[in-house]
C-alpha positions as CSV (number, residue, x, y, z in Angstrom):
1,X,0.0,0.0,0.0
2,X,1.2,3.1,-1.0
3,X,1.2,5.9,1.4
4,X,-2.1,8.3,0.6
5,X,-4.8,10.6,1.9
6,X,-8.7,10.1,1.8
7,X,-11.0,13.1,2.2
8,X,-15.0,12.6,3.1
9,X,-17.5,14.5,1.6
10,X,-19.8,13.7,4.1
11,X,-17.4,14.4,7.1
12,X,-17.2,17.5,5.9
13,X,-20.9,18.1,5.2
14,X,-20.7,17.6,8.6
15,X,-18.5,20.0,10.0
16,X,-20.1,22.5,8.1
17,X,-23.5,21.9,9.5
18,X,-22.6,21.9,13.0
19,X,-21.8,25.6,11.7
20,X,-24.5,26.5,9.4
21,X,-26.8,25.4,12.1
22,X,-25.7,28.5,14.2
23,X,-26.8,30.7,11.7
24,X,-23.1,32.0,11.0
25,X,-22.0,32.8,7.9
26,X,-18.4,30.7,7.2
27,X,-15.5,32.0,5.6
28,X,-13.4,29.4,4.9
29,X,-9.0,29.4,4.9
30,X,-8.1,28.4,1.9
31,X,-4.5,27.9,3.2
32,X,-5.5,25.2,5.7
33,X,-6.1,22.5,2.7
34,X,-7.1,24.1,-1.0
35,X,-8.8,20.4,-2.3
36,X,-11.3,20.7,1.1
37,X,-11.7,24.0,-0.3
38,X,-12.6,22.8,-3.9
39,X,-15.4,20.8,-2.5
40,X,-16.5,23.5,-0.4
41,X,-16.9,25.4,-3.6
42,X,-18.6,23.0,-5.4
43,X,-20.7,22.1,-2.6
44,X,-21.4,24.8,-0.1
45,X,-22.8,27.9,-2.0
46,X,-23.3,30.1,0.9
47,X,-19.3,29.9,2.0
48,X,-17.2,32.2,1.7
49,X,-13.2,32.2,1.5
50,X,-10.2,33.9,2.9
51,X,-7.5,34.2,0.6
52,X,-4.0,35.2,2.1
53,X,-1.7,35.4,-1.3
54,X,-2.2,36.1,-5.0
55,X,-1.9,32.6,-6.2
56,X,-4.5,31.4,-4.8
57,X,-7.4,34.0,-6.2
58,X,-7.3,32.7,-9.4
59,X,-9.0,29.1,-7.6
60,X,-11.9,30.8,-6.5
61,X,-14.5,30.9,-9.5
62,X,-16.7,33.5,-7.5
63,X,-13.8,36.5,-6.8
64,X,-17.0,38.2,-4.5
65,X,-16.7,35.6,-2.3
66,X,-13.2,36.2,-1.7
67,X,-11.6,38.0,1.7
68,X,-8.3,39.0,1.0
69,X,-5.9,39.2,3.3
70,X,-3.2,42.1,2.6
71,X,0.5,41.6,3.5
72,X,3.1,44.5,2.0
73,X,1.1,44.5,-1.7
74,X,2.4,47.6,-3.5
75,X,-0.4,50.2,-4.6
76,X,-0.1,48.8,-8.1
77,X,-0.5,45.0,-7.0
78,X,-3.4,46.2,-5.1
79,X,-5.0,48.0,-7.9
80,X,-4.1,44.5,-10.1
81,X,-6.0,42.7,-6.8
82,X,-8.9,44.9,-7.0
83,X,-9.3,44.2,-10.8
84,X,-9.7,40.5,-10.3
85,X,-13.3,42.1,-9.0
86,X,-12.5,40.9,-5.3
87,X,-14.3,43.4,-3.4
88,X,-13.3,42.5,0.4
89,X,-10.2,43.1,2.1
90,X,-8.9,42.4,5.4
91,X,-6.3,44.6,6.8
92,X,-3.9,44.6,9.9
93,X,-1.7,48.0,9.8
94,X,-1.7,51.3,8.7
95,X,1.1,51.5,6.0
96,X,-1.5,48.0,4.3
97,X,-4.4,50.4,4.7
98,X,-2.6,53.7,3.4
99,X,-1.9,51.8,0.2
100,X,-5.6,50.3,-0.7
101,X,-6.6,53.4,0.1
102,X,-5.1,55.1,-2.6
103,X,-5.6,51.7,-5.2
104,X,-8.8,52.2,-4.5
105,X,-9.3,55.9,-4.9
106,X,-7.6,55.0,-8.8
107,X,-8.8,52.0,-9.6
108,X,-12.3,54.3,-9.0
109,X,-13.8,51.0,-7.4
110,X,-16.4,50.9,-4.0
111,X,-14.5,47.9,-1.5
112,X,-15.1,47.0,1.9
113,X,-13.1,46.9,4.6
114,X,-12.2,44.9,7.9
115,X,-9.5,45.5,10.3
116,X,-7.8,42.8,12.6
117,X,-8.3,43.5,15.9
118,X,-5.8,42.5,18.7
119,X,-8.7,41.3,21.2
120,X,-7.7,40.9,24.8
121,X,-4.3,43.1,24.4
122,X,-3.3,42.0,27.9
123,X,-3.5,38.5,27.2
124,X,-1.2,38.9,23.9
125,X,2.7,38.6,24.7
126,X,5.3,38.7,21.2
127,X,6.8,35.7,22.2
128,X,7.3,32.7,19.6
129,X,4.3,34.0,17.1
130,X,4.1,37.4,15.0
131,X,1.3,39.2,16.6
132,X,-1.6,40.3,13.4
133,X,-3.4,42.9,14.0
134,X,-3.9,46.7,15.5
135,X,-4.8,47.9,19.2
136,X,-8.8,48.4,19.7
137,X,-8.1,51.9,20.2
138,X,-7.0,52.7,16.5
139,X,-9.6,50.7,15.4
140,X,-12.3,52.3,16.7
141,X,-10.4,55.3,15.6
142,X,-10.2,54.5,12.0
143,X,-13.5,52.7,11.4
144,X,-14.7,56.0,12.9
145,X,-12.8,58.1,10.4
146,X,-12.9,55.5,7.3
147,X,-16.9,55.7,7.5
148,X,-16.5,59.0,5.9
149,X,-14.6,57.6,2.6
150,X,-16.9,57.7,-0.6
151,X,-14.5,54.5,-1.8
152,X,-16.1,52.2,1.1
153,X,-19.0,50.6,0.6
154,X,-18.9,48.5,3.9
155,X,-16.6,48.3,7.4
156,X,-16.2,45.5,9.3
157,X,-13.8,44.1,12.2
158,X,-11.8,41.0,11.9
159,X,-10.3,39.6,15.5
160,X,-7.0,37.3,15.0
161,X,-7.3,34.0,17.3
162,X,-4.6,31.6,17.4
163,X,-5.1,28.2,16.9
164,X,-6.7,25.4,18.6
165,X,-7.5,28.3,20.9
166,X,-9.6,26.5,24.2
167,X,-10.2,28.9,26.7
168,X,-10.6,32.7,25.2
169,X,-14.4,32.6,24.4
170,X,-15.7,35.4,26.3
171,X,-16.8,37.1,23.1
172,X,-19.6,39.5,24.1
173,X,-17.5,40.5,27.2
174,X,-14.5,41.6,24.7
175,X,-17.0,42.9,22.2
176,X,-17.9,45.3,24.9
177,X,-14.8,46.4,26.4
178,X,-12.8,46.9,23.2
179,X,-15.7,48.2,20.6
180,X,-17.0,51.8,20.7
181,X,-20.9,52.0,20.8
182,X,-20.0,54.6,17.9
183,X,-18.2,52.1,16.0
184,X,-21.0,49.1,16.8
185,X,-23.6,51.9,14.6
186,X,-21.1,51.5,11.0
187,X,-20.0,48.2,10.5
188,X,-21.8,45.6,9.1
189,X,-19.4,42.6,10.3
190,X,-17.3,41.1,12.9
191,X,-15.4,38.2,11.7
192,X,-14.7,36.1,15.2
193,X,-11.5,34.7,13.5
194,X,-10.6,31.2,13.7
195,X,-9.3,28.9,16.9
196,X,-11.8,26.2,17.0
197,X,-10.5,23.3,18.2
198,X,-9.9,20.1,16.6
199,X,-8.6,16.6,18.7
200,X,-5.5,15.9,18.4
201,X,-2.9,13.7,21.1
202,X,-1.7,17.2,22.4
203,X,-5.0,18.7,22.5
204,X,-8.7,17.9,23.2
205,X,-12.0,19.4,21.7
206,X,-14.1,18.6,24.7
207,X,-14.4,22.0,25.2
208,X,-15.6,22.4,21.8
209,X,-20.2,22.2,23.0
210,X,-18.9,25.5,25.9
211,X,-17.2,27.4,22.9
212,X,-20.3,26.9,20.1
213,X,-22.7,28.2,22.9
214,X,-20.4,31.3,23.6
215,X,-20.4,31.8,19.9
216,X,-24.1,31.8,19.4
217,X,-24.1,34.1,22.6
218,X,-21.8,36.1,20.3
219,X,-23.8,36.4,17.3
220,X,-27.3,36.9,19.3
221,X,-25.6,40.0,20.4
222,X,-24.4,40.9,16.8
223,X,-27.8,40.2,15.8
224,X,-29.3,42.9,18.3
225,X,-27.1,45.6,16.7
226,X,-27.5,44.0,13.0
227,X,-23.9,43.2,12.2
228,X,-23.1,39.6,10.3
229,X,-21.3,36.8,12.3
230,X,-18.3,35.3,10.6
231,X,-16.8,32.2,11.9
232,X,-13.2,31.4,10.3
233,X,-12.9,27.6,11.0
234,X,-10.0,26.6,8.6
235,X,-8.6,23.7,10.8
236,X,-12.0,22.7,11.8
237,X,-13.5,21.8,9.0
238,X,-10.6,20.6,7.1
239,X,-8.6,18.5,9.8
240,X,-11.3,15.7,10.6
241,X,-12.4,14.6,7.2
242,X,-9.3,13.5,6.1
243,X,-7.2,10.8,7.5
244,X,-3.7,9.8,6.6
245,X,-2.9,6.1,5.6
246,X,0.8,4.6,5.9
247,X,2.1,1.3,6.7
248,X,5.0,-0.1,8.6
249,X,8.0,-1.0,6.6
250,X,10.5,-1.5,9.5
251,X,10.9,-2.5,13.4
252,X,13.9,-1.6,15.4
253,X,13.1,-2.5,18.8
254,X,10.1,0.0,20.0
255,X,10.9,2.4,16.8
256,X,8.6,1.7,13.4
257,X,9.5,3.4,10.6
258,X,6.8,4.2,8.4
259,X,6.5,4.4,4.2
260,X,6.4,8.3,4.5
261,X,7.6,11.3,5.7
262,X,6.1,14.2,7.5
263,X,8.0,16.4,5.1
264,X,5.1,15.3,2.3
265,X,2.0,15.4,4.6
266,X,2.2,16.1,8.1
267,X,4.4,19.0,8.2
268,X,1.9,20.6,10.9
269,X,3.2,18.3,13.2
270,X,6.5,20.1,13.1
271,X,5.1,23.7,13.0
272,X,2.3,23.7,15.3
273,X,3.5,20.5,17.3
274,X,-0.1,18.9,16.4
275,X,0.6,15.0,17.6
276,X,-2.2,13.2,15.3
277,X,-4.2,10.9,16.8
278,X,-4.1,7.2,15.3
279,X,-6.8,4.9,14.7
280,X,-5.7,1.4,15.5
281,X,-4.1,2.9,18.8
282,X,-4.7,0.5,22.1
283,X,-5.2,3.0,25.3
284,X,-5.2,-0.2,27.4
285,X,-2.3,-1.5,26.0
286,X,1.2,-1.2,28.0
287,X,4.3,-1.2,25.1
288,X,4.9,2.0,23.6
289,X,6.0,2.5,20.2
290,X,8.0,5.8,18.0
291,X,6.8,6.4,15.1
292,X,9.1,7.7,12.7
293,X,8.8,8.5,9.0
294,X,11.3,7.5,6.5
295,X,13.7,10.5,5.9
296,X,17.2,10.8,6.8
297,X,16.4,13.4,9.7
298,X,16.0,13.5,13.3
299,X,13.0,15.5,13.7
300,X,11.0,13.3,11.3
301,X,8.4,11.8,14.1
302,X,4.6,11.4,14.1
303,X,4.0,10.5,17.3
304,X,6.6,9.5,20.0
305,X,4.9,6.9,22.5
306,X,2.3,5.3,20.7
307,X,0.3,2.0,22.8
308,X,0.0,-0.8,19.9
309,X,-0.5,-3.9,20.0
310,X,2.2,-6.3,18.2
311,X,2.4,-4.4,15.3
312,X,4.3,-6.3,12.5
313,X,5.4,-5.3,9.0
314,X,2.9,-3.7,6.7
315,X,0.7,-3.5,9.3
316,X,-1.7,0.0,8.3
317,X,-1.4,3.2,10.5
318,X,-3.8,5.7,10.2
319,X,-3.8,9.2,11.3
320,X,-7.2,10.7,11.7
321,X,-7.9,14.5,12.0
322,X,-5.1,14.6,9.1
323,X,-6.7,17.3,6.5
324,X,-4.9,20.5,8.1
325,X,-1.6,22.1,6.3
326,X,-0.7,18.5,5.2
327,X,1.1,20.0,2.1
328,X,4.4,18.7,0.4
329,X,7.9,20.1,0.6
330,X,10.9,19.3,-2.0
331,X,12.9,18.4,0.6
332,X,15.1,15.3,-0.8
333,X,12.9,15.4,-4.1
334,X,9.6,14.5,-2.3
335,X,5.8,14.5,-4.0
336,X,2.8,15.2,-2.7
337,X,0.8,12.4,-1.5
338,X,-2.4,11.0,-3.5
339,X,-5.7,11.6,-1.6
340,X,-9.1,9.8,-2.7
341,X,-12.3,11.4,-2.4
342,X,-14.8,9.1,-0.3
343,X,-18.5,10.1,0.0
């Protein structure tokens, strides 16, 4: 067996649901896994997409459905971004804002506008990550001022959650304290961001039921002062309907190397330290196994203490909860992996 993905429809009708159900309008990563997001085009009308780099807009048939995400574009690459007829943009600093300000005012189009939002500033330290976004402050401030600008049709704030985020749901509370009354009166949107969790060996979604309901809390409020709810679920609806499938081409002792490498599918293990969860995995069993892929390198592990049970050559492992940045590298000439659409 060679190593390969599949990818469930139906899973991901699912996923979706749990969302649609809400009443929330979804805007989907395209990043997180583009062939989830070729289904969800083909079969999810009412979803959106955000869209963080040029490549990618010309993969979205319907460019009006498209957020894009602006990162040190020239004024003349905006103007270029702006005739693809994408109408939305999402913006996290002034010198961004400056410049599709001025595409906009010669490219003679109407666009809208959101700005990220650091939300909870005391919470937010530089640390490891690149911090997106501006202080509520100068948001307030600009929304304020940018209502006045003949270019922009509509204004809307976008709020930057990190991923897999379990705890920081008190959305109204924050919508209060960091949101002008003045401000609440022009938008039109608040895009909640992402950070739903997905299960994984180094993280749990049993919080997941608490976090929907402080959503919905969310949005009633929204509702009340007739601004749309976005919901930005990338790694939620594209991790759990695809699963990874690989099988064991060697044993040395309590280490099974395995017919691939996270270089050409699992490279979120490595960035995000994600630890996938595995199907045939035995909680009640005692031997722990390493799981390593089959590159010359020492970080190349899936999963370091794994409870199986007498696992032998070719024996399958699958990783479920395997559809999120699973892309391919070059590294040592490597391809990406096959995946198989399953209803």
């Amino acid at each position: 067996m060679k190593p390969h993905f599949t990818l469930s429809k139906s899973k991901l009708a699912s996923q979706l649901k749990i969302l649609t159900d809400l009443n929330l309008t979804i805007s989907y990563s395209y990043k997180t896994n583009r062939q989830i997001g070729n289904i969800i085009q083909e079969t999810s009308p009412t979803t959106f997409f955000s869209i963080h780099a040029r490549e990618e807009i010309q993969m979205i048939k319907d460019k009006s459905k498209i957020s894009f995400f602006t990162q040190a574009e020239s004024v003349e690459e905006l103007k270029e971004i702006i005739q693809t007829g994408i109408k939305t943009f999402v913006i996290d600093n002034k010198i961004d804002l400056t410049n599709l300000l001025q595409a906009t005012k010669e490219s003679n189009q109407k666009i809208n506008i959101s700005i990220r939002m650091k939300f909870q500033e005391h919470r937010i330290g530089t640390g490891k990550y690149f911090v997106y976004g501006l202080p509520s402050k100068k948001v307030n401030q600009l929304i304020q001022e940018l209502s006045k600008n003949n270019n922009i049709q509509d204004l809307g704030i976008h709020i930057h959650r990190k991923s897999q985020n379990t705890s920081e749901w008190e959305i109204v509370e924050e919508l209060k304290d960091s949101i002008d009354p003045k401000t609440l009166k022009i938008i039109s949107s608040i895009n909640l961001g992402g950070g739903l969790p997905v299960e994984y060996k180094s993280y749990t979604a049993s919080t997941l039921p608490y976090i929907l309901k402080k959503i919905s809390k969310a949005r009633e409020f929204l509702d009340s002062h007739n601004i749309q709810t976005i919901i930005e679920p990338g790694r939620f609806l594209a991790a759990p309907p695809v699963k990874l499938h690989t099988k064991i081409i060697q044993i040395q002792s309590n280490i099974l190397i395995l017919n691939t490498t996270i270089y050409n599918c699992a490279l979120d293990t490595i960035l995000t330290e994600t630890k996938m969860l595995i199907q045939q995995e035995i909680p009640t069993t005692k031997t722990h196994f390493l799981l390593k892929g089959n590159s010359p390198t020492r970080d190349d592990i899936f999963r370091y203490k794994v409870k199986l049970s007498n696992p032998k050559i070719d024996d399958e492992i699958t990783f479920i909860n395997a559809g999120s940045y699973n892309y391919t590298t070059d590294f040592f000439g490597y391809k990406k992996l096959e995946t198989k659409i399953i209803e």
